[in-house]
SENU-281916 format. One record per residue (C-alpha): residue number from 1; x, y, z. Coordinates in steps of 0.5 Angstrom, whole numbers, plus 500, padded with zeros to 3 digits. Layout:
N
nr:NUM, east:X, north:Y, up:Z
...
***
This chain:
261
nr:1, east:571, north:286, up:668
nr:2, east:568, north:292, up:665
nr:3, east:563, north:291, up:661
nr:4, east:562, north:299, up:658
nr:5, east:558, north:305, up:658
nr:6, east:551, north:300, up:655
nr:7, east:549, north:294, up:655
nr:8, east:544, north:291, up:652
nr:9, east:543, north:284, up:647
nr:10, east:550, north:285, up:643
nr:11, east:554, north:287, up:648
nr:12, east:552, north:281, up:653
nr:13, east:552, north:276, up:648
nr:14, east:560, north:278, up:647
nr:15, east:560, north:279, up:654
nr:16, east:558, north:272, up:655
nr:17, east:562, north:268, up:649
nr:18, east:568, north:271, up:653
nr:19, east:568, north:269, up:660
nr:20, east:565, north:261, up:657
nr:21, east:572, north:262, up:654
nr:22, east:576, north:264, up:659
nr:23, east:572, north:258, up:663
nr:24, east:574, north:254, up:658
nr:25, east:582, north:255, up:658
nr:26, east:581, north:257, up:666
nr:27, east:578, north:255, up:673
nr:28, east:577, north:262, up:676
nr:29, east:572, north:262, up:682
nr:30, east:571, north:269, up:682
nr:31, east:567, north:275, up:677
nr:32, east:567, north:282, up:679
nr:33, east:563, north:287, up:674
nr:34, east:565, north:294, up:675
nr:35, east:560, north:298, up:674
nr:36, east:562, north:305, up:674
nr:37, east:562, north:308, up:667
nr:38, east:556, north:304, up:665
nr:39, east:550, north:308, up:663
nr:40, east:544, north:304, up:660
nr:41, east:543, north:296, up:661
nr:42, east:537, north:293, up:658
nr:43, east:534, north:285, up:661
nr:44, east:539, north:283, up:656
nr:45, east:545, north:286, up:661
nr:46, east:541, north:283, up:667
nr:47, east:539, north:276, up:664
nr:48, east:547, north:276, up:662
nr:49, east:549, north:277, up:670
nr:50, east:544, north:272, up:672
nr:51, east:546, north:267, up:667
nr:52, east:553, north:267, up:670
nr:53, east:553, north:268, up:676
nr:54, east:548, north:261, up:676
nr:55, east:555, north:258, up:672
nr:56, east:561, north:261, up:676
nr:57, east:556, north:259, up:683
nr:58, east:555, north:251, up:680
nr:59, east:564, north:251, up:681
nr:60, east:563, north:254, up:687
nr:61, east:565, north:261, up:686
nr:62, east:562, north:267, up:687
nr:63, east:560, north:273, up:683
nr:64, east:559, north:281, up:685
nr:65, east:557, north:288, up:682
nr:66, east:561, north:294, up:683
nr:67, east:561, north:302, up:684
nr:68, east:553, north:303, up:680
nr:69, east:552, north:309, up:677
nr:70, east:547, north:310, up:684
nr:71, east:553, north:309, up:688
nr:72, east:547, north:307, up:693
nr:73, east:549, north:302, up:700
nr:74, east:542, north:297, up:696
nr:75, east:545, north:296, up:690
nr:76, east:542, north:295, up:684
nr:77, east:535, north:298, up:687
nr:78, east:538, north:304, up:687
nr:79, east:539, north:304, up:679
nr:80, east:535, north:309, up:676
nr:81, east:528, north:306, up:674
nr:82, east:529, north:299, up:677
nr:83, east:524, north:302, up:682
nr:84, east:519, north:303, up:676
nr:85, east:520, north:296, up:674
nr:86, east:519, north:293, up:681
nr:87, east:513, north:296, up:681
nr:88, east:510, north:294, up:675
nr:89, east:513, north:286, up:677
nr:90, east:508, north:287, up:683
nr:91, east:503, north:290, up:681
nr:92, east:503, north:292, up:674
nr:93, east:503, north:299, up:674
nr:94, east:498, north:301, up:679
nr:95, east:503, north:308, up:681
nr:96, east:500, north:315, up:682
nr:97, east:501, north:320, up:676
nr:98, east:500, north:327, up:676
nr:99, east:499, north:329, up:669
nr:100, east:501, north:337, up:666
nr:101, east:497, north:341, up:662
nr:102, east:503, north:341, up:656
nr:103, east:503, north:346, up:650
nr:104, east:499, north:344, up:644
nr:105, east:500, north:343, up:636
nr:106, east:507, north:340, up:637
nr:107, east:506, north:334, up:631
nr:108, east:513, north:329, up:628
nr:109, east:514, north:323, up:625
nr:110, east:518, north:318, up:623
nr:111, east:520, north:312, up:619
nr:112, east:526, north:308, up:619
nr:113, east:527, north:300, up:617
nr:114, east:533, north:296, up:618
nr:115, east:536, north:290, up:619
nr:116, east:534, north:285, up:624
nr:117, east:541, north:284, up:628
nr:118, east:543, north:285, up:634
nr:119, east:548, north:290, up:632
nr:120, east:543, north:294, up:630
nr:121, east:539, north:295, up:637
nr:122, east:544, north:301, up:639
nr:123, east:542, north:305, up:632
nr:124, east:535, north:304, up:634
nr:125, east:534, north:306, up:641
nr:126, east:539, north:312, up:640
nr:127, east:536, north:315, up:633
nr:128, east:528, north:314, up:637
nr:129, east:532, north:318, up:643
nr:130, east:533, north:323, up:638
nr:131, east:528, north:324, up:635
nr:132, east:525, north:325, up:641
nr:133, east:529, north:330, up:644
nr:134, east:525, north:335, up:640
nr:135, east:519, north:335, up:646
nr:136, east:525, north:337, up:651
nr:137, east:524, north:329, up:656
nr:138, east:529, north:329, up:661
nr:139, east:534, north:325, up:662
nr:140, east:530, north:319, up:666
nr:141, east:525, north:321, up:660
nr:142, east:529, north:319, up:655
nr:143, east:533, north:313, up:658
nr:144, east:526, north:310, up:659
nr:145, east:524, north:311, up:652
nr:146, east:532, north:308, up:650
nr:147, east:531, north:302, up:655
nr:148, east:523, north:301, up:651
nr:149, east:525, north:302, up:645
nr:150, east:532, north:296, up:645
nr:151, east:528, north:291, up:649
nr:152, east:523, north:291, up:643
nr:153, east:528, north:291, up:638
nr:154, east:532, north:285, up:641
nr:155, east:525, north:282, up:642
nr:156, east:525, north:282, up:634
nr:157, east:531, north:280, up:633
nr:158, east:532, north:274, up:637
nr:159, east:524, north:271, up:638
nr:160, east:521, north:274, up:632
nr:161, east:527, north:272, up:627
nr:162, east:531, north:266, up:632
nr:163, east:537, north:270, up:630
nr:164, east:536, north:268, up:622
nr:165, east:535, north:275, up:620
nr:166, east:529, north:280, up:617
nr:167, east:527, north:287, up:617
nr:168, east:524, north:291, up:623
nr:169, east:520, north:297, up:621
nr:170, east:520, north:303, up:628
nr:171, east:515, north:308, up:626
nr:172, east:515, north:314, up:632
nr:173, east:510, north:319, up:632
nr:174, east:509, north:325, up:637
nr:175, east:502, north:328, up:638
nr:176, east:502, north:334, up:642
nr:177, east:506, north:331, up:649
nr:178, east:504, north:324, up:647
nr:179, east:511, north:319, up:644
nr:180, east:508, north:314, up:641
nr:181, east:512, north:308, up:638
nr:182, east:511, north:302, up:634
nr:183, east:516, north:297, up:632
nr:184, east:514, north:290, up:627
nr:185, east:517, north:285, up:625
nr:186, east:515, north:279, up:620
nr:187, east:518, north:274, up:624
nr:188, east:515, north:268, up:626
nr:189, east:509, north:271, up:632
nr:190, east:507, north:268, up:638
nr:191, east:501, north:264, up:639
nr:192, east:499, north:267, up:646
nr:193, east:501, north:274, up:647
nr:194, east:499, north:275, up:655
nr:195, east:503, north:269, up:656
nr:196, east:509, north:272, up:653
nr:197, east:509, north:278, up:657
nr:198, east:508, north:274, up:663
nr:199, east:515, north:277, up:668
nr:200, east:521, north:272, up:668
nr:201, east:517, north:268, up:662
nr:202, east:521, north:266, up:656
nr:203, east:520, north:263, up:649
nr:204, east:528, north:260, up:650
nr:205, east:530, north:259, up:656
nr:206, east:536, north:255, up:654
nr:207, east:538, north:262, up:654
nr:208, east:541, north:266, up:658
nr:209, east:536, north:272, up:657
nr:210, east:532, north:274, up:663
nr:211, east:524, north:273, up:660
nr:212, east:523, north:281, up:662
nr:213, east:523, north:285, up:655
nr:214, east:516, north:286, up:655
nr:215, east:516, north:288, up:664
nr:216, east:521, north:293, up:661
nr:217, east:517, north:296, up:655
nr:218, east:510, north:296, up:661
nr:219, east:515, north:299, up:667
nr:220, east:518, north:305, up:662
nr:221, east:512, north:306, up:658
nr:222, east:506, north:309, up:660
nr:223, east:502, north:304, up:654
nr:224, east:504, north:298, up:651
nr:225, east:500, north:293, up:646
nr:226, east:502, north:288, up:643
nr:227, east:499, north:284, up:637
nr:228, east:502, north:278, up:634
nr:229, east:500, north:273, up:628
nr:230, east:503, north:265, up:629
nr:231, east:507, north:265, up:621
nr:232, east:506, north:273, up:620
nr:233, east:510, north:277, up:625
nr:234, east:509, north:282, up:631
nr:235, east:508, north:289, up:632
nr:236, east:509, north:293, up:638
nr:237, east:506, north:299, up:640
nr:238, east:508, north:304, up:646
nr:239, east:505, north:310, up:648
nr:240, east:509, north:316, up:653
nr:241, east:507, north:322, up:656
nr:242, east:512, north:327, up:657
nr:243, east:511, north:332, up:662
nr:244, east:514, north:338, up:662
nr:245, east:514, north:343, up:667
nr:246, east:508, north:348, up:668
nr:247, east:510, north:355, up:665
nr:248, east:508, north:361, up:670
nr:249, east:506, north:367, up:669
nr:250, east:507, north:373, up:674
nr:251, east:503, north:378, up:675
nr:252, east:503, north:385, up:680
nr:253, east:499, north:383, up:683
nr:254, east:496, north:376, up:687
nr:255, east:490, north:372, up:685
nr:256, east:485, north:377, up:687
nr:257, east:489, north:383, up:683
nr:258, east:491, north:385, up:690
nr:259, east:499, north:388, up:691
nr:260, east:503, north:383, up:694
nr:261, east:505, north:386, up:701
***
């Protein structure tokens, strides 16, 4: 199976509808995921392996993933970012980081509102990315800040709005080197927010959703808040530096202001 470039909430949703259905129709014993054009996967995509690998090993059958886009001998381990949120499972962002000096007086905003399904959860992450290319992230930077931003929307469409349906407002801001992004809904909130945001927790495990959104917004945003009211909605607030590199001036001569030999 080639499940394609992105997966997240919608594409594995399909993904899962169309393997029940050839389970259905036939007993094969063998799934193989291949990987190789596959350039973004949210917890959706990884609750959605595991899901079917627990069904295809309950008929005695097997399941393998194929040529990442690491192309590492560990796998999965090696896919970029999964470092970061091993880390933060384990010990809940505890890593070093070496802030720099970025140039002042940079200021944006964004708005944007729209309707809560899954469909929409491409269109979001990609037009955050966008307006955040204007602080020049790298690649990892800005596929931390897509995987962040699609996990919060997913979590509003099918925790907040049980798939019922709603409205999402995502507001962006940049402030100097800082992004911040805050995504609300006004669905049906959460009694005990650290609960939810427990790793492995989930509010439907009747589901194949893996329970790790909020994990994957601490492990590739350097912030997170979450507020949430039972009957009156959640918002989720994140915060990312972006590190830019140090600009050098050179000069004739060396530190003392003697030529260089």
């Amino acid at each position: 199976m080639v499940p394609g470039r992105e997966i997240d909430h919608f594409q594995a949703e399909t993904i899962i509808r169309y393997t029940e259905g050839l389970l259905r129709q036939q007993c094969f014993r063998l799934l193989v995921f291949d990987l190789a054009d596959t350039v973004f996967m949210d917890s959706a995509g990884v609750g959605m392996m595991i899901g079917l690998y627990r069904e295809i090993r309950a008929w005695g059958g097997a399941v393998y993933i194929i040529r990442m886009q690491s192309g590492g001998s560990e796998g999965f381990t090696e896919w970029p970012g999964c470092i970061k949120l091993f880390r933060v499972m384990k010990m809940k962002r505890s890593f070093w980081q070496q802030w720099k000096e970025a140039e002042p007086g940079m200021r944006d905003e964004m708005r944007l509102t729209m309707n809560a399904i899954a469909e929409n959860e491409y269109f979001a992450r990609v037009t955050v990315a966008a307006f955040s290319a204007k602080m020049d992230p790298t690649m990892e930077e800005l596929s931390d800040i897509k995987t962040a931003v699609s996990e919060a929307v997913t979590n509003a469409v099918v925790h907040g709005y049980d798939g019922k349906g709603g409205s999402v407002e995502i507001r962006a801001e940049i402030q100097d080197e800082w992004l911040e992004v805050e995504i609300e809904d006004e669905g049906i909130g959460m009694d005990d927010v650290g609960q939810a945001m427990e790793p492995l927790y989930t509010s439907r495990p009747e589901t194949n959703h893996a329970g790790m959104g909020f994990t994957f917004m601490e492990a590739f945003m350097d912030e997170l808040e979450v507020t949430s009211t039972p009957g009156q909605g959640t918002k989720v607030k994140m915060r990312k530096k972006i590190e830019r590199p140090a600009v050098l001036h050179s000069k004739k001569g060396g530190p003392s202001g003697d030529r260089c030999p």
